[in-house]
LUMNU-739577 format. One line per field, with one value per residue (C-alpha): residue number from 0; residue in one letter; chain; x negated, y, z. Coordinates in Angstrom, 2 decimals, always signed. Layout:
% LUMNU-739577
nr = c(NUM; ...)
rest = c(A; ...)
kette = c(A; ...)
x = c(X; ...)
y = c(Y; ...)
z = c(Z; ...)
END
This chain:
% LUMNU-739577
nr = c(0; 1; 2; 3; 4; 5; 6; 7; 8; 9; 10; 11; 12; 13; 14; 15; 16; 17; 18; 19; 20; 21; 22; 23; 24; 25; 26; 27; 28; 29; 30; 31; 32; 33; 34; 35; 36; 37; 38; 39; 40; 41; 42; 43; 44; 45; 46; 47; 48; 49; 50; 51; 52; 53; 54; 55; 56; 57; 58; 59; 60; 61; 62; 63; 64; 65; 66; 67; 68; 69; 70; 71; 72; 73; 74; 75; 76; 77; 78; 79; 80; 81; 82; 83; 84; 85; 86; 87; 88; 89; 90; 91; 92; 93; 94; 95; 96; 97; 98; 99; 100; 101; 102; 103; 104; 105; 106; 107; 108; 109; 110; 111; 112; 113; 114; 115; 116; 117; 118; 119; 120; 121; 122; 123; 124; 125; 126; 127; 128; 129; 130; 131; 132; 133; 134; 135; 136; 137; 138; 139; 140; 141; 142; 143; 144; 145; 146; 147; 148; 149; 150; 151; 152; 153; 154; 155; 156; 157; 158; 159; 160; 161; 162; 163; 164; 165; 166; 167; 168; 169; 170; 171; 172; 173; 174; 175; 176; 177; 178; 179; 180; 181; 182; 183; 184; 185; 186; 187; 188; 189; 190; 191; 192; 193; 194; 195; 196; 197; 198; 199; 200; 201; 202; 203; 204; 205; 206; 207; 208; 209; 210; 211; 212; 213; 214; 215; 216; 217; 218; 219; 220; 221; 222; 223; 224; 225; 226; 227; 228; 229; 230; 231; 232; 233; 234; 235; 236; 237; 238; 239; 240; 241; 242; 243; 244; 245; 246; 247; 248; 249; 250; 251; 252; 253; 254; 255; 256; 257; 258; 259; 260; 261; 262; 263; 264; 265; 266; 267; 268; 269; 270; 271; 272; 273; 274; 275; 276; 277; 278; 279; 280; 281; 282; 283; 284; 285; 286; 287; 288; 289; 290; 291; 292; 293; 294; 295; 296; 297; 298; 299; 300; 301; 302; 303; 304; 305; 306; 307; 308; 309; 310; 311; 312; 313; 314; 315; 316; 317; 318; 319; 320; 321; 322; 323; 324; 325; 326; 327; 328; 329; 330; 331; 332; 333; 334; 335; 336; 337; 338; 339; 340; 341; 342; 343; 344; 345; 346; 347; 348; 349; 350; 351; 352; 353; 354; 355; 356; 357; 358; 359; 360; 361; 362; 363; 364; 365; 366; 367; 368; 369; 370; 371; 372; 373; 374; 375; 376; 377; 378; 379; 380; 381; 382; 383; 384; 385; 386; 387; 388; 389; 390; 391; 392; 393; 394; 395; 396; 397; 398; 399; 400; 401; 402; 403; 404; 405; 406; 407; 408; 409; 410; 411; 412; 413; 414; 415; 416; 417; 418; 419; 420; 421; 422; 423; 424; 425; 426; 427; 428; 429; 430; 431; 432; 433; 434; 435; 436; 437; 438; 439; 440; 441; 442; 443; 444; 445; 446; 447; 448; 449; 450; 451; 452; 453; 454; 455; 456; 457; 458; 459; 460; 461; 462; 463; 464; 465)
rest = c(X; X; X; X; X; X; X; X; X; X; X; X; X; X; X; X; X; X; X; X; X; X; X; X; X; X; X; X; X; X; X; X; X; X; X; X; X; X; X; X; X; X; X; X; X; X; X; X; X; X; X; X; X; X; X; X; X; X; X; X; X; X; X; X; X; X; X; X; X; X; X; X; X; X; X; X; X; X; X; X; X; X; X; X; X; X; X; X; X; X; X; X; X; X; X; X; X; X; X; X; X; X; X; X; X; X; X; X; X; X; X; X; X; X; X; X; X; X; X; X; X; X; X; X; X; X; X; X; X; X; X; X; X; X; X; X; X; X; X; X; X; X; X; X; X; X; X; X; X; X; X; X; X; X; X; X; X; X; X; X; X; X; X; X; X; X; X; X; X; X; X; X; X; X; X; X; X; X; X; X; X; X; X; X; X; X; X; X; X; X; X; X; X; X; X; X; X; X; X; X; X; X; X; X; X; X; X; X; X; X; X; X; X; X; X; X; X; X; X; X; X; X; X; X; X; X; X; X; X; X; X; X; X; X; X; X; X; X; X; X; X; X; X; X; X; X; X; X; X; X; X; X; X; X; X; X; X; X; X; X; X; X; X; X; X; X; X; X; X; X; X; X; X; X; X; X; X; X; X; X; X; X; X; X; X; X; X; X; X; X; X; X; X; X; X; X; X; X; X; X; X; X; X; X; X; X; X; X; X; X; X; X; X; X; X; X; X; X; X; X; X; X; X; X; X; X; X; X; X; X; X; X; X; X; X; X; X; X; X; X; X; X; X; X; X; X; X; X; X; X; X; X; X; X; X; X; X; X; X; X; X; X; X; X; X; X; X; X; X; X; X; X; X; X; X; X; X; X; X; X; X; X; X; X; X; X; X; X; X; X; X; X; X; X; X; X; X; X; X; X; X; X; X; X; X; X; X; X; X; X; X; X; X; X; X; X; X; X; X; X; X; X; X; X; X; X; X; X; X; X; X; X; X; X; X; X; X; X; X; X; X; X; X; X; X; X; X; X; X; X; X; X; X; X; X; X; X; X; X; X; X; X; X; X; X; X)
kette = c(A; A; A; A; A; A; A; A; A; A; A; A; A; A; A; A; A; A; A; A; A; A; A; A; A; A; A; A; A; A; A; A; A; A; A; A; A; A; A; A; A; A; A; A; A; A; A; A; A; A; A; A; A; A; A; A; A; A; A; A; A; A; A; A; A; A; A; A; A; A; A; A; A; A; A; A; A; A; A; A; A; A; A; A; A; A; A; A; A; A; A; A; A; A; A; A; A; A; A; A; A; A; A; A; A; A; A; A; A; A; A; A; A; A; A; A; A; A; A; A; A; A; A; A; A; A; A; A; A; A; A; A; A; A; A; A; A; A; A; A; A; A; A; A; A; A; A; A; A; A; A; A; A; A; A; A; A; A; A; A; A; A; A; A; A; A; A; A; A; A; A; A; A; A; A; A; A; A; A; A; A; A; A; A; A; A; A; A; A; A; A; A; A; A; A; A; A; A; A; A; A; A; A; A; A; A; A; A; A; A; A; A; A; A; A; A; A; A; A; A; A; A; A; A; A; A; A; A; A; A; A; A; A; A; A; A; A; A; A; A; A; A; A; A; A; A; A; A; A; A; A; A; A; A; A; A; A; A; A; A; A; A; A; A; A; A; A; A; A; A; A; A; A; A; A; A; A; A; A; A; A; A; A; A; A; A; A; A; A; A; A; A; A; A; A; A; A; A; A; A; A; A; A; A; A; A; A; A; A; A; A; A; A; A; A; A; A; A; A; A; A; A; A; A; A; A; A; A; A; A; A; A; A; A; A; A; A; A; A; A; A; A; A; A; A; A; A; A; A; A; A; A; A; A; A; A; A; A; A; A; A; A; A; A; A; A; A; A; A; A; A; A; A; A; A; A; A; A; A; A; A; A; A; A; A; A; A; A; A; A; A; A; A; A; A; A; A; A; A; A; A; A; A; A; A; A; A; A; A; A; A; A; A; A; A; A; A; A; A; A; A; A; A; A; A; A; A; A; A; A; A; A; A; A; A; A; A; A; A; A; A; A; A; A; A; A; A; A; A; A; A; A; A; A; A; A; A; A; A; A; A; A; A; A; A; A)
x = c(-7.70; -4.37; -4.43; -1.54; -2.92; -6.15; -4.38; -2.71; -5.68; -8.10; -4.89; -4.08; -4.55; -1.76; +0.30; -0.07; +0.85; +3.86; +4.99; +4.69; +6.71; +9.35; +9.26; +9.11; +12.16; +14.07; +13.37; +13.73; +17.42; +18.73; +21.03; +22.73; +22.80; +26.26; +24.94; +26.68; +26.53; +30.51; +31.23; +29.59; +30.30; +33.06; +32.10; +30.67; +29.66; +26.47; +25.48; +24.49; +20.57; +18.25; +16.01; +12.48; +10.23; +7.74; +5.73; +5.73; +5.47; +3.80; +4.29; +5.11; +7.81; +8.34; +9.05; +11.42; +13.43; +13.95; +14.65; +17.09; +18.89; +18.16; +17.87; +21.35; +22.41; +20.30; +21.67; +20.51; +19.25; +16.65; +18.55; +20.37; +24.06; +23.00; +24.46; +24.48; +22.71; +20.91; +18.72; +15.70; +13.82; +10.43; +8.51; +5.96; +3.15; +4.54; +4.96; +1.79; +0.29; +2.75; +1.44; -2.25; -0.62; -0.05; -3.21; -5.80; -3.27; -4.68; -3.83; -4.66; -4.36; -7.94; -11.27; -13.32; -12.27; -11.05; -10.40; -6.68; -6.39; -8.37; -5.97; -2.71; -4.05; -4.66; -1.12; +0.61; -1.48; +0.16; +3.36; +3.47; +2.18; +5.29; +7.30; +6.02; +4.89; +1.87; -1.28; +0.05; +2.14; +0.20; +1.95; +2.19; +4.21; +6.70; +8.98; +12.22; +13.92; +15.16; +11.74; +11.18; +13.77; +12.84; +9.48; +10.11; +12.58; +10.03; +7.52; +10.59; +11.30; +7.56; +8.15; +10.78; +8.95; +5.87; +8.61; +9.70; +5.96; +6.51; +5.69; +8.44; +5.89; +4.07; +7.40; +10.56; +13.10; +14.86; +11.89; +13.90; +17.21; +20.22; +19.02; +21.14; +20.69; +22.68; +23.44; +26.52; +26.46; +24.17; +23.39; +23.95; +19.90; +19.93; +22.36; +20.37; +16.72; +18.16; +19.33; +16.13; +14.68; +16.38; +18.05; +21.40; +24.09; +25.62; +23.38; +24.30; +26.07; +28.31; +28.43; +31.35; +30.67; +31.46; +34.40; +35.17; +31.44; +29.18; +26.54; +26.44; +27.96; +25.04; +27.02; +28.78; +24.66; +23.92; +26.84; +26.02; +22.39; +23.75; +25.87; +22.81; +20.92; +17.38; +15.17; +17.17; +16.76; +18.58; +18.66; +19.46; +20.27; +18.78; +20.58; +24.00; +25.23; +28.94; +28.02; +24.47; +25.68; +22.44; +21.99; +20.92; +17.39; +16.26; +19.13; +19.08; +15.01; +15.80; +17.69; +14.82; +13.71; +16.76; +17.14; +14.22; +14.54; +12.67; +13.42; +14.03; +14.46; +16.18; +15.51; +15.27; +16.17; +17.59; +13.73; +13.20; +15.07; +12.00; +10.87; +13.99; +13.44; +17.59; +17.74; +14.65; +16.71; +18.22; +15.18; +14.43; +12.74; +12.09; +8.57; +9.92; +10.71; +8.61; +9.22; +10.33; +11.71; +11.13; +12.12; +10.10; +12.43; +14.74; +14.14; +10.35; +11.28; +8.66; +9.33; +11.47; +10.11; +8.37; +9.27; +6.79; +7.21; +6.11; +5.10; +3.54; +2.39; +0.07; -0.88; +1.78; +2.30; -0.36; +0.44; +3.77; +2.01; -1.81; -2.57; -5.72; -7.66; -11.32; -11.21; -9.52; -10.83; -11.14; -8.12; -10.39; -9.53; -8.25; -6.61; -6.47; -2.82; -2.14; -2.09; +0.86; +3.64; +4.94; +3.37; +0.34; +0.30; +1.07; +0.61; -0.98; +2.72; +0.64; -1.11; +2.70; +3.32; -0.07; +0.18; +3.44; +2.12; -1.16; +0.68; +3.55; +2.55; +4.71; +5.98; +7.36; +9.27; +10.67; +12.78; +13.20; +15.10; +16.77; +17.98; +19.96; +21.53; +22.49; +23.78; +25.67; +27.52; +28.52; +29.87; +31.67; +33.00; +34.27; +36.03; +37.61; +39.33; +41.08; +44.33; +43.93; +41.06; +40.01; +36.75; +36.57; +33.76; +31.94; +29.00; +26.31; +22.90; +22.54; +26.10; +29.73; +32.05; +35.82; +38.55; +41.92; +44.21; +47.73; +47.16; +43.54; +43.32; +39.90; +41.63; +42.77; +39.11; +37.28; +39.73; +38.46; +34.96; +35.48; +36.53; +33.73; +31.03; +29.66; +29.25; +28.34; +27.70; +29.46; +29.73; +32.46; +32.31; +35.06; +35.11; +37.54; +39.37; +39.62; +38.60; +36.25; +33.20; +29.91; +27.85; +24.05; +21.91; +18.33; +17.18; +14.36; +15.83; +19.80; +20.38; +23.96; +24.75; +24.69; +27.08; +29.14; +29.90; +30.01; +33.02; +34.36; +33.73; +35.44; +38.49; +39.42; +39.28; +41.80; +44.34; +43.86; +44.76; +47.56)
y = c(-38.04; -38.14; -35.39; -33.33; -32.92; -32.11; -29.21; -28.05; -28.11; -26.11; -23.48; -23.69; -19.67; -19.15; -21.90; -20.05; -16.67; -18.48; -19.48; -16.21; -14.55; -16.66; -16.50; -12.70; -12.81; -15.05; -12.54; -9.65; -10.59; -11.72; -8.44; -9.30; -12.93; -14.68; -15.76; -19.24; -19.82; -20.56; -24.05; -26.48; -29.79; -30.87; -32.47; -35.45; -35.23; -34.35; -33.69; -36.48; -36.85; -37.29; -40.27; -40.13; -38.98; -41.37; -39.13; -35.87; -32.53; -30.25; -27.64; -25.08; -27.47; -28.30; -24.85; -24.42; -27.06; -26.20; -22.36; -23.59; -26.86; -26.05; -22.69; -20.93; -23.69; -22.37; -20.02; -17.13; -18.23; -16.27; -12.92; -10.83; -12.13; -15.71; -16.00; -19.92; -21.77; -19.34; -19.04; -16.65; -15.52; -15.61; -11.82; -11.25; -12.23; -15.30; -16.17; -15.34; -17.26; -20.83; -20.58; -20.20; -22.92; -24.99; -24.30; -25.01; -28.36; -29.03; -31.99; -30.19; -33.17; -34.27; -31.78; -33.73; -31.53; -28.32; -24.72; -25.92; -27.03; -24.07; -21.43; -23.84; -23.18; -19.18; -19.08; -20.67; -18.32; -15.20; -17.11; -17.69; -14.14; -12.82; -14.64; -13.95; -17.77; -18.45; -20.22; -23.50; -23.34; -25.66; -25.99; -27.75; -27.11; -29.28; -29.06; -28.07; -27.26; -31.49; -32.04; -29.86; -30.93; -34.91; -34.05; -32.10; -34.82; -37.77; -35.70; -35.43; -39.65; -40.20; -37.77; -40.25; -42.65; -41.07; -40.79; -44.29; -45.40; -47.09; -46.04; -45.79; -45.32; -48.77; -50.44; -49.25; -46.61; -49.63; -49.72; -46.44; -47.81; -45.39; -42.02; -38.88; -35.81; -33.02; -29.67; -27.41; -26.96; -28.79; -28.99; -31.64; -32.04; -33.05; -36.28; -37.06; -36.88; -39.11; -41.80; -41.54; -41.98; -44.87; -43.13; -43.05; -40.39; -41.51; -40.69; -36.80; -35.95; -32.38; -30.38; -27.53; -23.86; -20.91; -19.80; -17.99; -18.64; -21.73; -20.58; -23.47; -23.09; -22.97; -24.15; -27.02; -28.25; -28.41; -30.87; -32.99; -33.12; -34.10; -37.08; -38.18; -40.76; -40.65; -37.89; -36.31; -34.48; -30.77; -29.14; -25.38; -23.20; -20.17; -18.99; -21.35; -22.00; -20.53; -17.16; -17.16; -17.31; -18.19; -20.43; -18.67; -19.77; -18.56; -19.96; -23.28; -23.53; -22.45; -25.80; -27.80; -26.52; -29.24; -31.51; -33.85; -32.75; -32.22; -28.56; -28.73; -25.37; -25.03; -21.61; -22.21; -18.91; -17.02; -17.02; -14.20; -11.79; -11.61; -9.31; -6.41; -4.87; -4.41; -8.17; -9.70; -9.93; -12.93; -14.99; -14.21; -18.03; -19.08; -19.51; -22.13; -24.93; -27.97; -28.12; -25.81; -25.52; -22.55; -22.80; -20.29; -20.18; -19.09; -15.56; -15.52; -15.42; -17.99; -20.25; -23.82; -25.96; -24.57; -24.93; -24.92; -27.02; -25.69; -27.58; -27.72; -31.03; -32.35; -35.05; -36.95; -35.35; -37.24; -40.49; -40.45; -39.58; -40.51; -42.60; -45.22; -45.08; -45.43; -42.29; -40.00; -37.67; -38.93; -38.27; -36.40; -33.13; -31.39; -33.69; -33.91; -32.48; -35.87; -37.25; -34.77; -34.95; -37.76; -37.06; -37.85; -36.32; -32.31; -29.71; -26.09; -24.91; -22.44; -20.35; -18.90; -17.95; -16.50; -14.76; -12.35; -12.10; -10.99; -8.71; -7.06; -7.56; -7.26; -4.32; -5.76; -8.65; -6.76; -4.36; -7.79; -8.78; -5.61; -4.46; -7.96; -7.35; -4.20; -5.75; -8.51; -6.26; -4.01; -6.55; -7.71; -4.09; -4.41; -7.80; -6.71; -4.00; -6.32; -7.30; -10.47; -11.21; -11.98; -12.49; -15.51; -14.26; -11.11; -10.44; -10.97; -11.23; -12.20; -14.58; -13.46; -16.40; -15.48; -16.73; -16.03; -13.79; -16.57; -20.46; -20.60; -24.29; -25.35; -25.82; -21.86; -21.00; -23.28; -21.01; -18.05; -19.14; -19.94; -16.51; -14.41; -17.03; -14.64; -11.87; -13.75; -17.12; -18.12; -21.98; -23.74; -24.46; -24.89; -22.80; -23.43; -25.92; -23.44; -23.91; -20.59; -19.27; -17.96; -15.24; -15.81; -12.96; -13.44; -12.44; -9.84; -8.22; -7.45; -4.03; -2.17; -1.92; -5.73; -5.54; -3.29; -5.50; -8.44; -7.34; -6.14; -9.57; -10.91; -8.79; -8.66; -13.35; -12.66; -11.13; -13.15; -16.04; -14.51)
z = c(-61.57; -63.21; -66.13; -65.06; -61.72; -62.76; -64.67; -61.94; -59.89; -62.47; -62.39; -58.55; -58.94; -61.05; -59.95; -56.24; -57.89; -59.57; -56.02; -54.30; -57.09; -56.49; -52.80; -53.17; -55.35; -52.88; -49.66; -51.94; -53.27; -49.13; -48.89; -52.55; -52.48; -50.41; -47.02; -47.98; -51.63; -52.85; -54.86; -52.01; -51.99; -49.83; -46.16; -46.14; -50.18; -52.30; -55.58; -57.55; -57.16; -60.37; -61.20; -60.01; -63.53; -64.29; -65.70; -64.37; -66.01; -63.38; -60.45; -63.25; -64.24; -60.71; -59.67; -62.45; -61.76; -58.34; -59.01; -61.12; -59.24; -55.87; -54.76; -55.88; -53.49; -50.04; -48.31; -46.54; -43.73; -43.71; -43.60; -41.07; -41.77; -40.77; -37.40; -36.67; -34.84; -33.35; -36.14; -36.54; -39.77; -40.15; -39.93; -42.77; -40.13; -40.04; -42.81; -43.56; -41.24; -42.03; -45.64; -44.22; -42.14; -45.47; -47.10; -44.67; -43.62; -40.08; -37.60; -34.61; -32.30; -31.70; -30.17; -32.85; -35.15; -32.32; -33.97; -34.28; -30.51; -29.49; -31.38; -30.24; -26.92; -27.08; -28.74; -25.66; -23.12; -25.14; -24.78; -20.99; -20.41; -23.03; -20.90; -17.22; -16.71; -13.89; -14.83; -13.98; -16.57; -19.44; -22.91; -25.86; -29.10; -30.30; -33.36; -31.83; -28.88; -28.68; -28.69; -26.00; -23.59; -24.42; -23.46; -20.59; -19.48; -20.15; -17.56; -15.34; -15.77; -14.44; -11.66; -10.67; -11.15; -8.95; -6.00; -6.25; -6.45; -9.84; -13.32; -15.95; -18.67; -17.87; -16.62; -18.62; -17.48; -15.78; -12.92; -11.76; -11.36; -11.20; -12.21; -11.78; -14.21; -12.53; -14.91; -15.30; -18.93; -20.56; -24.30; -26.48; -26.96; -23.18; -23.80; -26.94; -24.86; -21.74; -24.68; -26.08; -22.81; -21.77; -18.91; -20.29; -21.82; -18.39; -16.00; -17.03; -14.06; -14.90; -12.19; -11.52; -13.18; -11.68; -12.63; -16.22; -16.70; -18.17; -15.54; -12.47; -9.50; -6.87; -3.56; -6.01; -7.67; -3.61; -2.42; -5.52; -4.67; -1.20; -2.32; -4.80; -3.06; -4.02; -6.02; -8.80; -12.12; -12.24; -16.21; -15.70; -18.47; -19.67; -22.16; -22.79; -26.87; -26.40; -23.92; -23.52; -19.92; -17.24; -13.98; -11.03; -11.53; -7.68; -6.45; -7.80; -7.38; -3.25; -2.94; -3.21; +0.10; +0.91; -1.86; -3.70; -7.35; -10.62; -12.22; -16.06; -17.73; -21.12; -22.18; -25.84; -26.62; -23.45; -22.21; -24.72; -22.43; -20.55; -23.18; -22.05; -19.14; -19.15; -18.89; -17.82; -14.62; -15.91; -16.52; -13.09; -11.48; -14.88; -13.65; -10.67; -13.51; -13.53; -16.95; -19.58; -23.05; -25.52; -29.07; -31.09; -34.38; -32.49; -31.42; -32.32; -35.87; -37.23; -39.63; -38.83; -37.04; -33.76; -30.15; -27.06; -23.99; -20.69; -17.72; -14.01; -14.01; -17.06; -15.79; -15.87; -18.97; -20.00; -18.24; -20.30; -24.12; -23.54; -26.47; -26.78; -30.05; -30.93; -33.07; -30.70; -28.02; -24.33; -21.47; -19.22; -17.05; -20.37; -22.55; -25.94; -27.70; -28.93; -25.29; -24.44; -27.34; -29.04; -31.95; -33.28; -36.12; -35.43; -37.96; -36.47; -36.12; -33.59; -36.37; -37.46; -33.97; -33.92; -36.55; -35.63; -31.73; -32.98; -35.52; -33.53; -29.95; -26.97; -28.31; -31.28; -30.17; -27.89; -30.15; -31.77; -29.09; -27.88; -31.35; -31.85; -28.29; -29.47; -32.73; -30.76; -28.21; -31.45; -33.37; -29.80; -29.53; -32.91; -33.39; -30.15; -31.65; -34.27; -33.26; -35.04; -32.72; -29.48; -27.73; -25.33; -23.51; -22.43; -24.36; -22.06; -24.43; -27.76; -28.66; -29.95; -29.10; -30.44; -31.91; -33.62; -31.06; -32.72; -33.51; -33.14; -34.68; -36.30; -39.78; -39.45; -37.91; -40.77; -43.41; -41.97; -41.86; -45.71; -46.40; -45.05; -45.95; -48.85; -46.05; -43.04; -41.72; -38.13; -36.19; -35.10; -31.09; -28.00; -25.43; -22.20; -24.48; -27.26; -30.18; -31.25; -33.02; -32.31; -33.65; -32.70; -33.32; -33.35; -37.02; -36.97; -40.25; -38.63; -38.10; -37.49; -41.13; -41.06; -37.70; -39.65; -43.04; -40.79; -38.62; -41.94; -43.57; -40.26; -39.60; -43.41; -43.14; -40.08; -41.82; -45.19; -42.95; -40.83)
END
């Protein structure tokens, strides 16, 4: 064994110690540190990298040289003034459980060796019950809400398929012909999975929103389905990027009582507002999807990267992903987890979801949930009041989208972005043809004293700009 890591070895103790000090340290210092750390790079730029060592010095070494190179440059994602992309923390359960996650380094894809698929398997049970989903819900985790929707939409390409009475994943996505993937306001992971899948960026078919809203317009998703010859693919949205604006799930899952389509569900995060009895009335027919995405670093606050996808039909989840090896477990009635994603090779991303279910129960994610609502429609109430402001949008869950009240270009919106960067971290987005930003709040950490220096971070970039 090479010498230095045999020494690190015979010290793993102390070298583990070493770690959690540091980790400690960088949780510990989230309130003090700038949510985006000033003198980055410009766009499109790096720092120079350094040469690989040939010989190297250690993980003591190794830590120190990140501590020092790499982590005054992170930013604070972690913490309650992070309010891009819709990001989540990770709660001291799970983070727990991802390091356990680390050490015991499971590929949970094969029964040969099981615990991990048994525990993946009583995590997604907790899930669907969190989330009101029947038994015939089955579900798999996946890395990310993409993930999700590709998967769910390479279940709904063999449906297709099963209605044409061909098979896309023995003949090609071109054994379906045309395809037509009707949604109001889709995101941009939908595009990416259909390109993926061979169906096309074109066959996404928008379909008219009601309007002032991103939510689709039932009566215009039926006259579509009308015109579409064939069976069809409908993506409804629980939980949009700009508004967190949501489909009529009932309504859209009645048509099919008329129309020959596949339901695809992206809740990614908007399925968490099953939790709130105030708004579990919009996740209302979640249960009526054929297929389902739920991104877990989202609002479950476990660590990147963890997503679950949901769906009716298994078996053809399994006739799109089953994969042939002498050292793998059978298809059979129950397949394997490396028959159902694309991946082979899946780390237990279940034990850090686990791990905060198990520790804070229903009960727990739901003030989750309900405090960053709170926290949203405050910091809504407040960057209304600003003159200098405006919102674009009534805040109907979890998002802030807003924008300047005069010349709301992006380079004014970037500026202002720049200025209250050390205080709180925003994305760029277009809403109505306006260019805007959003305020996600899903942290577990964000209380109303974050709201507060937020707004005040906010308003005081406005009128450095005006």
């Amino acid at each position: 064994m090479d010498r230095t890591l045999a020494d690190d070895l015979a010290r793993l103790p102390d070298l583990l110690d070493a770690t959690r000090r540091a980790a400690a340290d960088a949780l510990g210092t989230l309130d003090a540190r700038p949510v985006v750390p000033p003198g980055r790079p410009p766009a499109g730029t790096s720092h120079a990298p350094e040469p690989l060592p040939e010989h190297g010095a250690g993980a003591d070494s190794a830590l120190a040289a990140f501590r020092e190179r790499w982590e005054p440059r992170l930013s604070a994602s972690a913490g309650p003034r992070y309010l891009g992309f819709v990001t989540g923390g990770a709660t001291p359960a799970a983070l727990a459980g991802d390091w356990l996650t680390a050490a015991h380094d499971q590929n949970s894809n094969s029964s040969l060796d099981g615990a991990g698929q048994d525990l993946e398997r009583e995590t997604v049970g907790w899930l669907r019950d969190l989330l009101h989903l029947g038994p015939q819900h089955t579900g798999t985790f996946v890395s990310g809400a993409t993930m999700s929707n590709t998967t769910g939409l390479a279940i709904a390409r063999e449906w297709l398929g099963e209605r044409l009475g061909v098979s896309p994943a023995d003949d090609g996505a071109g054994a379906l012909g045309p395809v037509r993937v009707l949604s109001g306001a889709p995101h941009s992971s939908i595009a990416k999975a259909l390109s993926v899948l061979g169906l096309g960026r074109n066959s996404l078919v928008p379909v008219p929103t009601l309007p002032g809203r991103e939510a689709v317009d039932p009566a215009a998703l039926d006259r579509a389905l009308a015109d579409t010859p064939g069976p069809a693919v409908v993506v409804t949205n629980a939980g949009t990027v700009n508004t967190a604006d949501f489909d009529d799930l009932r309504a859209v899952a009645a048509l099919k009582e008329r129309h020959d389509f596949w339901l695809h569900t992206d809740a990614a995060f908007g399925a968490f507002a099953a939790l709130s009895p105030d708004h579990a009335h919009l996740v209302d027919g979640l249960d009526a999807a054929d297929s389902l995405c739920v991104d877990l670093h989202k609002w479950l606050n476990v660590p990147y990267d963890s997503a679950v996808q949901f769906t009716r039909r298994r078996d053809l989840q399994a006739r799109v992903f089953q994969n042939a090896a002498a050292y793998l477990g059978p298809l059979g009635d129950h397949p394997d987890l490396v028959h159902l994603t694309p991946e082979n090779s899946h780390r237990l991303r279940a034990l850090a979801a686990w791990f905060t279910l198990r520790a804070y129960g229903r009960q727990g994610h739901r003030e989750i949930v309900e405090r960053d609502i709170a926290c949203a429609r405050a910091l809504g109430e407040q960057l209304s009041e600003d003159p200098a402001l405006r919102l674009l949008a009534p805040v109907r869950l979890n998002v802030v989208c807003f924008t300047l009240a005069e010349a709301p270009t992006p380079a004014r919106l970037s500026a202002l972005r720049e200025a209250a960067a050390a205080d709180v971290f925003v994305t760029p987005t277009r809403y109505g043809g306006i260019p805007a930003l959003r305020a996600a709040f899903a942290n577990w950490r964000t209380t109303p004293a974050d709201v507060r220096r937020a707004a005040q971070a906010l308003c005081g970039a406005a009128k450095e700009i005006a």
